[in-house]
VOGU-3710 file (C-alpha; in Angstrom, 3 decimals, decimal comma):
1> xxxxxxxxxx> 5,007/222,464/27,370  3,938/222,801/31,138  5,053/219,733/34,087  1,103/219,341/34,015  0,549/218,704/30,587  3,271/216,412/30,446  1,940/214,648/33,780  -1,166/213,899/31,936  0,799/212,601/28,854  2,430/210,679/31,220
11> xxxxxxxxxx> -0,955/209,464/32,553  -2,746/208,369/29,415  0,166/206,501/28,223  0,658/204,586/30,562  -3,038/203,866/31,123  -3,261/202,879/27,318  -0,432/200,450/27,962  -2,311/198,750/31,394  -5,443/198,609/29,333  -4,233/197,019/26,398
21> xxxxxxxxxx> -1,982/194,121/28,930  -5,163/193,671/30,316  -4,514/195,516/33,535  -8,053/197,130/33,781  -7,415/198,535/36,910  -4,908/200,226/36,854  -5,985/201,878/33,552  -9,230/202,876/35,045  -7,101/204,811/37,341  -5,026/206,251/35,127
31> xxxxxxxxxx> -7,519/207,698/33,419  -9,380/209,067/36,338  -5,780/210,780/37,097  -5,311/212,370/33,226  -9,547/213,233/33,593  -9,264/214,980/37,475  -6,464/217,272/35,558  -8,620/218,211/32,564  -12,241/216,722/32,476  -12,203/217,426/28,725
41> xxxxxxxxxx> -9,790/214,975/27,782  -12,377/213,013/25,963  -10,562/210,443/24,326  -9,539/209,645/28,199  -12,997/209,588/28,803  -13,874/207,253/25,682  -11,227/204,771/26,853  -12,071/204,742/30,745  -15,779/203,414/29,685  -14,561/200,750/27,411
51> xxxxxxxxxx> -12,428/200,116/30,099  -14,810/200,080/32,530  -17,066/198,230/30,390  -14,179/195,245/29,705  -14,846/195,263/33,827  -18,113/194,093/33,489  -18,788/197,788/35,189  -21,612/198,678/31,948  -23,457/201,356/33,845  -20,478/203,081/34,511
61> xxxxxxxxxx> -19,098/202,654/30,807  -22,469/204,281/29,813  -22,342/207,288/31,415  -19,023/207,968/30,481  -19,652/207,114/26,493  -22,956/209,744/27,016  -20,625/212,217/28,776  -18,554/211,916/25,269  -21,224/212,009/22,672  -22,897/215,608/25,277
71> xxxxxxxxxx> -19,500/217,226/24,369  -18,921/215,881/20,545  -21,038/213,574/18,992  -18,439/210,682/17,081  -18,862/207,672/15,369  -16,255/205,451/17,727  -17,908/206,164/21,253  -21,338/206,179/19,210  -20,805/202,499/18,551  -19,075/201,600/22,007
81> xxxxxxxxxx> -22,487/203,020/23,370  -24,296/200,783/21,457  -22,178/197,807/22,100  -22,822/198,750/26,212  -26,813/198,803/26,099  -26,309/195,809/23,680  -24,372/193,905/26,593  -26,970/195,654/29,224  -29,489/193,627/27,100  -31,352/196,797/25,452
91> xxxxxxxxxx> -30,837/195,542/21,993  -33,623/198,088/20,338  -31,591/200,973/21,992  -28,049/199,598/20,739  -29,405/199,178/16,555  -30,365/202,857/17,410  -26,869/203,918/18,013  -25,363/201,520/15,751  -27,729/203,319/12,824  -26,710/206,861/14,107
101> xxxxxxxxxx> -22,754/205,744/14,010  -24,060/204,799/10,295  -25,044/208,237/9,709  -21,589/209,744/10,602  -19,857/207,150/8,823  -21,653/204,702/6,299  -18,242/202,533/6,216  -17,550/201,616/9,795  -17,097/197,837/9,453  -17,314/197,669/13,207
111> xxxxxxxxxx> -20,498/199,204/13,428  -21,718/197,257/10,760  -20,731/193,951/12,147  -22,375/195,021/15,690  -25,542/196,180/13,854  -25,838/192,122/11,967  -24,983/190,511/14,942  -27,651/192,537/17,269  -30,150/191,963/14,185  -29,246/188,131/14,188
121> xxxxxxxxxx> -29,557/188,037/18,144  -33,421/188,921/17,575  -33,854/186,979/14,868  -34,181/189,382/12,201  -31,707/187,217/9,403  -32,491/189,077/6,465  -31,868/192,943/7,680  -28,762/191,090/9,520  -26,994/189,871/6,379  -26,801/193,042/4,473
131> xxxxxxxxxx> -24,627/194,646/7,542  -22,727/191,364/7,924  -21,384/190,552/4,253  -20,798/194,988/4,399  -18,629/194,615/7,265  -16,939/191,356/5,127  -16,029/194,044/2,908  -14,550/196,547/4,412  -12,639/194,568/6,387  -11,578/191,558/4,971
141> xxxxxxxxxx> -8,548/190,955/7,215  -10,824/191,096/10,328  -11,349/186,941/11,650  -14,384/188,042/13,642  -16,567/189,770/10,463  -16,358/186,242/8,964  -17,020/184,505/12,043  -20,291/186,616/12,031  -21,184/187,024/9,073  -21,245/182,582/9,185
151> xxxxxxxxxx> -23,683/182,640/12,388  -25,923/184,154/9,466  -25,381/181,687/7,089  -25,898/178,903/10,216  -29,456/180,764/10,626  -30,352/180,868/6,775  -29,224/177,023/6,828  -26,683/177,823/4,234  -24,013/175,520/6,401  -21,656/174,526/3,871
161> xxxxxxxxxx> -21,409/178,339/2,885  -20,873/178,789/7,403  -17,875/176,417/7,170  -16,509/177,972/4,729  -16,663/181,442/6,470  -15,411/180,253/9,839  -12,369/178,257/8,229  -11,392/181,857/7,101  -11,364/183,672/10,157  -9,179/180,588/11,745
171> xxxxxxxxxx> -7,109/181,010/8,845  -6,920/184,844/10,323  -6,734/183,877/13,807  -6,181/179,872/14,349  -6,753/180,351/17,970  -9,875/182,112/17,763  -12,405/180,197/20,649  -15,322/181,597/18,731  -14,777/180,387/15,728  -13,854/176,695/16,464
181> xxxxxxxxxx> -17,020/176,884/18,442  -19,074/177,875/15,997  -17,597/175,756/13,184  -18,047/172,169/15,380  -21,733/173,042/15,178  -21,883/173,499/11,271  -20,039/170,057/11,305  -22,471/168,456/13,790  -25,318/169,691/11,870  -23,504/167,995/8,221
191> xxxxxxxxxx> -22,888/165,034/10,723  -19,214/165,223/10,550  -19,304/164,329/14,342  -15,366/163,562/15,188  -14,018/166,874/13,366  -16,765/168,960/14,829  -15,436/167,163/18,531  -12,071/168,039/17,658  -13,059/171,906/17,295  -15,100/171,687/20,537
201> xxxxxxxxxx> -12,193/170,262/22,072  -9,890/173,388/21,068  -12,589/175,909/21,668  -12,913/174,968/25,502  -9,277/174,893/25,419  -9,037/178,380/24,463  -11,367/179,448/26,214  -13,053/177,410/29,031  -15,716/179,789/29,556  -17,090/179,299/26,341
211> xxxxxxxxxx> -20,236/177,853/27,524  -22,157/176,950/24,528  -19,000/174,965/23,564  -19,059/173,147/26,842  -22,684/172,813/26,420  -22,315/170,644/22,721  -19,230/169,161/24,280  -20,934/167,950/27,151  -23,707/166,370/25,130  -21,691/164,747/22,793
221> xxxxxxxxxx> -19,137/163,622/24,757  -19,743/163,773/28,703  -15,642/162,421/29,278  -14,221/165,263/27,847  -15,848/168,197/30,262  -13,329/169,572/32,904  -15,975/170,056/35,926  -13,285/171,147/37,882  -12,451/173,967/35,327  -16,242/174,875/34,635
231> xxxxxxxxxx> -17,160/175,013/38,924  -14,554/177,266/39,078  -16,000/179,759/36,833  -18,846/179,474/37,947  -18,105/181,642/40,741  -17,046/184,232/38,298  -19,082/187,653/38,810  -17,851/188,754/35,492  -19,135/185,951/33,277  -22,349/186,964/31,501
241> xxxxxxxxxx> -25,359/185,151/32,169  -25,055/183,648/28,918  -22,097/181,639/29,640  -23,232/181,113/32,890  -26,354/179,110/31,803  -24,875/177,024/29,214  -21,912/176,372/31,672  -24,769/174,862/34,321  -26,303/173,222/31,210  -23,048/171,346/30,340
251> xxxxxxxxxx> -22,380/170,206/34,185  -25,980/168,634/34,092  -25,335/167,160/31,023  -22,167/165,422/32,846  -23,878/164,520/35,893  -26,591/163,083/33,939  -24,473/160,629/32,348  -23,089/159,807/35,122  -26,276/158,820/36,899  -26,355/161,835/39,289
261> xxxxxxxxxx> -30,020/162,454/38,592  -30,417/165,044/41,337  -27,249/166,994/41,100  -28,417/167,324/37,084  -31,467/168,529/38,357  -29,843/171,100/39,916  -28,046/172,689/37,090  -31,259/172,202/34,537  -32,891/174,405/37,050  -30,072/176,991/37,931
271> xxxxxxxxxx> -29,545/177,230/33,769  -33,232/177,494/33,065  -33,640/180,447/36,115  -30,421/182,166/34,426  -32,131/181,447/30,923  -35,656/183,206/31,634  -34,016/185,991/33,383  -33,059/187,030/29,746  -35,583/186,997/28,455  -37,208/190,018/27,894
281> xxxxxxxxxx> -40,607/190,521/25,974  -40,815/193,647/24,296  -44,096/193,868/22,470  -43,234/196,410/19,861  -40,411/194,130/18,773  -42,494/191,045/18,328  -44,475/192,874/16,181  -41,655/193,910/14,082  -40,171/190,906/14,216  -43,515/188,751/12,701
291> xx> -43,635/191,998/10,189  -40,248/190,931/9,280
//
Protein backbone atom coordinates (compact mmCIF):
# COMPACT_ATOMS: atom_id res chain seq x y z
CA UNK A 1 0.00 0.00 0.00
CA UNK A 2 1.54 3.43 -1.16
CA UNK A 3 1.95 6.79 1.65
CA UNK A 4 -0.72 8.23 -0.91
CA UNK A 5 -3.25 5.77 -0.72
CA UNK A 6 -3.03 5.65 2.83
CA UNK A 7 -3.13 9.64 2.96
CA UNK A 8 -6.43 9.44 1.33
CA UNK A 9 -7.64 6.68 3.77
CA UNK A 10 -6.54 8.91 6.18
CA UNK A 11 -8.62 11.69 4.54
CA UNK A 12 -12.01 10.08 4.15
CA UNK A 13 -11.98 8.82 7.59
CA UNK A 14 -11.59 11.41 9.17
CA UNK A 15 -13.96 13.44 7.00
CA UNK A 16 -16.69 10.69 7.68
CA UNK A 17 -16.08 11.25 11.38
CA UNK A 18 -16.42 15.49 11.06
CA UNK A 19 -19.49 14.87 9.00
CA UNK A 20 -21.25 12.61 11.10
CA UNK A 21 -20.27 15.16 14.62
CA UNK A 22 -21.74 17.60 12.59
CA UNK A 23 -18.55 19.37 11.64
CA UNK A 24 -19.61 20.13 7.97
CA UNK A 25 -16.74 22.00 7.32
CA UNK A 26 -14.24 20.42 7.95
CA UNK A 27 -15.65 17.32 6.16
CA UNK A 28 -16.24 19.29 3.08
CA UNK A 29 -12.59 19.73 3.17
CA UNK A 30 -11.64 16.56 3.75
CA UNK A 31 -13.19 15.38 1.02
CA UNK A 32 -11.97 17.94 -1.39
CA UNK A 33 -8.37 16.66 -0.03
CA UNK A 34 -9.18 12.57 -0.63
CA UNK A 35 -11.04 13.98 -4.29
CA UNK A 36 -7.78 16.47 -5.46
CA UNK A 37 -5.73 12.96 -4.97
CA UNK A 38 -8.06 10.78 -7.04
CA UNK A 39 -11.19 12.55 -8.60
CA UNK A 40 -12.73 9.06 -8.90
CA UNK A 41 -13.22 8.43 -5.43
CA UNK A 42 -16.91 8.56 -5.85
CA UNK A 43 -18.20 7.59 -2.69
CA UNK A 44 -16.01 10.85 -1.56
CA UNK A 45 -17.83 12.57 -4.03
CA UNK A 46 -21.39 11.16 -2.90
CA UNK A 47 -20.65 12.25 0.67
CA UNK A 48 -19.12 15.86 -0.08
CA UNK A 49 -22.72 16.76 -1.77
CA UNK A 50 -24.77 15.49 1.05
CA UNK A 51 -22.43 17.30 2.91
CA UNK A 52 -22.62 20.19 1.12
CA UNK A 53 -26.22 19.89 0.88
CA UNK A 54 -26.60 19.53 5.06
CA UNK A 55 -24.82 23.25 4.39
CA UNK A 56 -27.68 24.55 2.87
CA UNK A 57 -24.99 24.73 -0.25
CA UNK A 58 -27.89 22.59 -2.76
CA UNK A 59 -26.41 23.74 -6.02
CA UNK A 60 -23.23 22.59 -5.11
CA UNK A 61 -24.60 19.15 -3.67
CA UNK A 62 -26.20 18.80 -7.18
CA UNK A 63 -23.49 18.91 -9.25
CA UNK A 64 -21.56 16.70 -7.30
CA UNK A 65 -24.56 13.88 -6.99
CA UNK A 66 -24.72 14.39 -11.21
CA UNK A 67 -20.91 14.09 -11.33
CA UNK A 68 -21.68 10.53 -9.49
CA UNK A 69 -24.61 9.20 -11.36
CA UNK A 70 -22.11 10.53 -15.17
CA UNK A 71 -19.57 7.94 -13.82
CA UNK A 72 -22.04 5.04 -12.31
CA UNK A 73 -25.51 5.38 -12.16
CA UNK A 74 -26.66 4.04 -8.20
CA UNK A 75 -29.61 3.94 -6.34
CA UNK A 76 -28.11 5.95 -3.03
CA UNK A 77 -26.83 9.22 -4.86
CA UNK A 78 -29.98 8.65 -7.24
CA UNK A 79 -32.19 9.40 -4.27
CA UNK A 80 -29.85 12.10 -2.55
CA UNK A 81 -30.36 13.85 -6.05
CA UNK A 82 -33.79 13.75 -5.71
CA UNK A 83 -33.94 14.77 -2.15
CA UNK A 84 -31.60 18.10 -3.44
CA UNK A 85 -34.05 19.35 -6.33
CA UNK A 86 -36.80 18.33 -3.79
CA UNK A 87 -35.22 20.91 -1.20
CA UNK A 88 -34.37 23.33 -4.39
CA UNK A 89 -38.23 23.20 -4.70
CA UNK A 90 -38.34 21.16 -8.17
CA UNK A 91 -40.60 18.56 -6.78
CA UNK A 92 -41.65 17.07 -10.48
CA UNK A 93 -37.83 16.62 -11.10
CA UNK A 94 -37.16 14.90 -7.55
CA UNK A 95 -40.43 11.98 -8.05
CA UNK A 96 -38.38 11.55 -11.34
CA UNK A 97 -35.31 10.44 -9.59
CA UNK A 98 -37.01 8.97 -6.75
CA UNK A 99 -38.92 6.57 -9.57
CA UNK A 100 -35.52 5.88 -11.36
CA UNK A 101 -33.84 4.90 -7.74
CA UNK A 102 -37.15 2.57 -7.86
CA UNK A 103 -36.01 1.02 -10.94
CA UNK A 104 -32.55 -0.01 -9.54
CA UNK A 105 -33.98 -1.06 -6.42
CA UNK A 106 -37.85 -1.60 -5.90
CA UNK A 107 -37.12 -1.96 -1.94
CA UNK A 108 -35.36 1.21 -0.96
CA UNK A 109 -37.51 2.29 2.01
CA UNK A 110 -35.76 5.62 1.81
CA UNK A 111 -36.66 6.28 -1.55
CA UNK A 112 -39.97 5.21 -0.96
CA UNK A 113 -40.60 7.39 1.99
CA UNK A 114 -39.10 10.53 -0.08
CA UNK A 115 -41.30 9.58 -3.08
CA UNK A 116 -44.89 9.72 -0.40
CA UNK A 117 -43.76 12.60 1.21
CA UNK A 118 -42.94 14.67 -2.21
CA UNK A 119 -46.43 13.14 -3.47
CA UNK A 120 -48.16 14.38 -0.16
CA UNK A 121 -46.31 17.88 -0.49
CA UNK A 122 -48.43 18.36 -3.85
CA UNK A 123 -51.28 17.00 -2.70
CA UNK A 124 -51.45 13.88 -4.49
CA UNK A 125 -52.72 11.53 -1.09
CA UNK A 126 -53.64 8.55 -2.82
CA UNK A 127 -50.32 7.81 -5.12
CA UNK A 128 -48.56 9.06 -1.68
CA UNK A 129 -49.87 6.28 0.57
CA UNK A 130 -48.87 3.32 -1.41
CA UNK A 131 -44.98 4.53 -1.10
CA UNK A 132 -45.58 5.53 2.53
CA UNK A 133 -47.18 2.29 4.21
CA UNK A 134 -44.11 0.42 1.54
CA UNK A 135 -41.51 2.26 3.24
CA UNK A 136 -43.55 1.18 6.81
CA UNK A 137 -42.57 -2.10 5.69
CA UNK A 138 -39.39 -2.34 4.94
CA UNK A 139 -38.36 -0.51 7.61
CA UNK A 140 -40.26 -0.86 10.52
CA UNK A 141 -37.59 0.25 13.02
CA UNK A 142 -37.25 3.61 11.16
CA UNK A 143 -39.34 6.59 13.62
CA UNK A 144 -39.48 8.88 10.59
CA UNK A 145 -41.45 6.23 7.95
CA UNK A 146 -44.21 6.31 10.62
CA UNK A 147 -44.02 9.85 11.22
CA UNK A 148 -44.76 10.10 7.41
CA UNK A 149 -46.62 7.73 6.61
CA UNK A 150 -49.24 9.64 9.65
CA UNK A 151 -48.99 13.17 7.72
CA UNK A 152 -50.99 10.84 5.19
CA UNK A 153 -53.39 9.64 7.39
CA UNK A 154 -53.71 13.59 8.82
CA UNK A 155 -54.54 14.40 4.96
CA UNK A 156 -57.05 11.40 4.40
CA UNK A 157 -58.63 12.61 7.88
CA UNK A 158 -57.98 9.22 9.26
CA UNK A 159 -56.59 11.08 12.69
CA UNK A 160 -57.08 8.53 15.18
CA UNK A 161 -55.18 6.07 12.74
CA UNK A 162 -52.21 9.53 12.63
CA UNK A 163 -51.92 9.27 16.44
CA UNK A 164 -51.46 6.10 16.44
CA UNK A 165 -48.57 6.23 13.84
CA UNK A 166 -46.74 9.15 15.43
CA UNK A 167 -46.93 7.55 19.06
CA UNK A 168 -44.79 4.80 17.31
CA UNK A 169 -42.08 6.65 15.94
CA UNK A 170 -41.75 8.50 19.59
CA UNK A 171 -41.77 5.16 20.90
CA UNK A 172 -38.60 4.80 18.31
CA UNK A 173 -37.22 8.08 18.97
CA UNK A 174 -38.99 9.97 22.13
CA UNK A 175 -37.14 13.05 21.23
CA UNK A 176 -38.09 13.23 17.77
CA UNK A 177 -39.25 17.31 17.17
CA UNK A 178 -41.20 16.12 14.18
CA UNK A 179 -43.17 13.87 15.54
CA UNK A 180 -44.42 15.67 18.74
CA UNK A 181 -45.18 18.36 16.25
CA UNK A 182 -47.13 16.58 14.19
CA UNK A 183 -48.98 14.55 16.84
CA UNK A 184 -50.22 18.01 18.92
CA UNK A 185 -52.05 18.75 15.68
CA UNK A 186 -53.93 15.30 15.42
CA UNK A 187 -54.84 16.09 19.13
CA UNK A 188 -55.95 19.67 18.39
CA UNK A 189 -57.96 18.52 15.57
CA UNK A 190 -59.79 15.49 18.21
CA UNK A 191 -59.86 18.60 20.60
CA UNK A 192 -57.61 17.12 23.11
CA UNK A 193 -56.20 20.73 23.51
CA UNK A 194 -53.82 20.41 26.84
CA UNK A 195 -51.99 17.07 25.58
CA UNK A 196 -51.64 18.40 22.10
CA UNK A 197 -49.95 21.82 24.14
CA UNK A 198 -47.85 19.57 25.99
CA UNK A 199 -46.34 18.04 22.60
CA UNK A 200 -46.00 21.58 21.16
CA UNK A 201 -44.28 22.46 24.17
CA UNK A 202 -41.55 19.56 23.69
CA UNK A 203 -41.37 19.97 19.97
CA UNK A 204 -40.11 23.72 20.24
CA UNK A 205 -37.99 22.44 22.90
CA UNK A 206 -36.27 20.13 20.69
CA UNK A 207 -36.13 21.99 18.20
CA UNK A 208 -36.88 25.77 18.29
CA UNK A 209 -36.80 26.17 14.70
CA UNK A 210 -39.62 24.11 14.19
CA UNK A 211 -41.77 26.77 12.89
CA UNK A 212 -45.05 25.25 12.27
CA UNK A 213 -44.82 24.15 15.95
CA UNK A 214 -44.21 27.69 17.04
CA UNK A 215 -46.83 28.71 14.68
CA UNK A 216 -49.85 26.32 16.61
CA UNK A 217 -48.04 27.18 19.79
CA UNK A 218 -48.28 30.69 19.29
CA UNK A 219 -51.97 30.56 18.48
CA UNK A 220 -52.94 28.55 21.16
CA UNK A 221 -51.02 29.79 23.69
CA UNK A 222 -49.22 33.29 22.98
CA UNK A 223 -47.23 32.92 26.84
CA UNK A 224 -45.43 30.07 25.95
CA UNK A 225 -43.40 31.50 22.64
CA UNK A 226 -39.66 32.32 23.38
CA UNK A 227 -39.39 35.59 21.02
CA UNK A 228 -36.08 35.89 22.11
CA UNK A 229 -35.24 32.30 20.85
CA UNK A 230 -37.37 32.64 17.53
CA UNK A 231 -35.58 36.54 16.59
CA UNK A 232 -32.58 34.87 16.89
CA UNK A 233 -33.16 32.45 14.22
CA UNK A 234 -34.46 34.49 12.32
CA UNK A 235 -31.25 35.73 11.23
CA UNK A 236 -30.36 32.25 10.29
CA UNK A 237 -29.29 32.00 6.43
CA UNK A 238 -29.64 28.32 6.69
CA UNK A 239 -33.25 28.01 7.81
CA UNK A 240 -35.53 27.19 4.87
CA UNK A 241 -38.09 29.52 3.95
CA UNK A 242 -40.51 27.26 5.35
CA UNK A 243 -39.53 27.67 8.83
CA UNK A 244 -38.82 31.03 8.25
CA UNK A 245 -42.48 31.98 7.45
CA UNK A 246 -44.19 30.12 10.07
CA UNK A 247 -41.48 31.46 12.54
CA UNK A 248 -42.71 35.30 11.43
CA UNK A 249 -46.26 33.84 11.60
CA UNK A 250 -45.86 32.75 15.28
CA UNK A 251 -44.10 36.24 16.39
CA UNK A 252 -47.27 38.03 14.90
CA UNK A 253 -49.38 35.80 16.52
CA UNK A 254 -47.53 36.97 19.92
CA UNK A 255 -47.49 40.50 19.20
CA UNK A 256 -51.03 40.35 18.33
CA UNK A 257 -52.04 39.27 21.62
CA UNK A 258 -50.22 41.48 23.07
CA UNK A 259 -51.81 44.48 21.39
CA UNK A 260 -48.80 45.31 19.14
CA UNK A 261 -51.03 45.73 16.11
CA UNK A 262 -48.28 47.14 13.91
CA UNK A 263 -45.32 45.07 14.84
CA UNK A 264 -47.95 41.93 13.94
CA UNK A 265 -48.42 43.57 10.86
CA UNK A 266 -45.08 43.30 10.17
CA UNK A 267 -44.53 39.64 10.47
CA UNK A 268 -48.12 38.77 8.61
CA UNK A 269 -46.47 40.57 5.81
CA UNK A 270 -42.76 39.31 6.00
CA UNK A 271 -44.49 35.50 6.38
CA UNK A 272 -46.95 36.06 3.58
CA UNK A 273 -43.83 37.59 1.11
CA UNK A 274 -41.74 34.37 2.29
CA UNK A 275 -45.06 32.27 1.71
CA UNK A 276 -45.78 33.37 -2.07
CA UNK A 277 -42.20 33.16 -2.90
CA UNK A 278 -42.92 29.33 -2.78
CA UNK A 279 -45.15 29.11 -4.52
CA UNK A 280 -44.64 27.97 -7.76
CA UNK A 281 -47.41 27.30 -10.47
CA UNK A 282 -46.57 24.68 -12.72
CA UNK A 283 -49.39 24.17 -15.15
CA UNK A 284 -48.73 20.63 -16.19
CA UNK A 285 -48.95 19.66 -12.54
CA UNK A 286 -52.28 21.24 -11.87
CA UNK A 287 -53.53 19.36 -14.47
CA UNK A 288 -52.31 16.20 -13.08
CA UNK A 289 -53.12 17.02 -9.93
CA UNK A 290 -57.23 17.74 -10.77
CA UNK A 291 -56.70 14.34 -13.01
CA UNK A 292 -55.75 12.84 -9.80
Amino acid sequence: MSDQTVDIDEHFKRAVEAQQAGRLKQAIEGYRRVLSVDPSQFTALNNLGMALHAAGRIEEALSCYQRVLEAKDNPLTRNNLGNALRDLGRREEAIQQYHRTLELNADYAEAHSNLGVTLLELGRVSKAVPHLERAVVLKPDAANVHCNLGNARQAQGRIEEAVTLYRKALELIPDYADAHSNLATALTKLGRHDEAMRHYRRAVALRPDLGGAQHQLAQLDPDAVDTATITRLLKNPLLPRGHLRELHFALAEVARAEGDHDRAFDHYVEGNRLKRSTIQFDPAAHDRHIDD
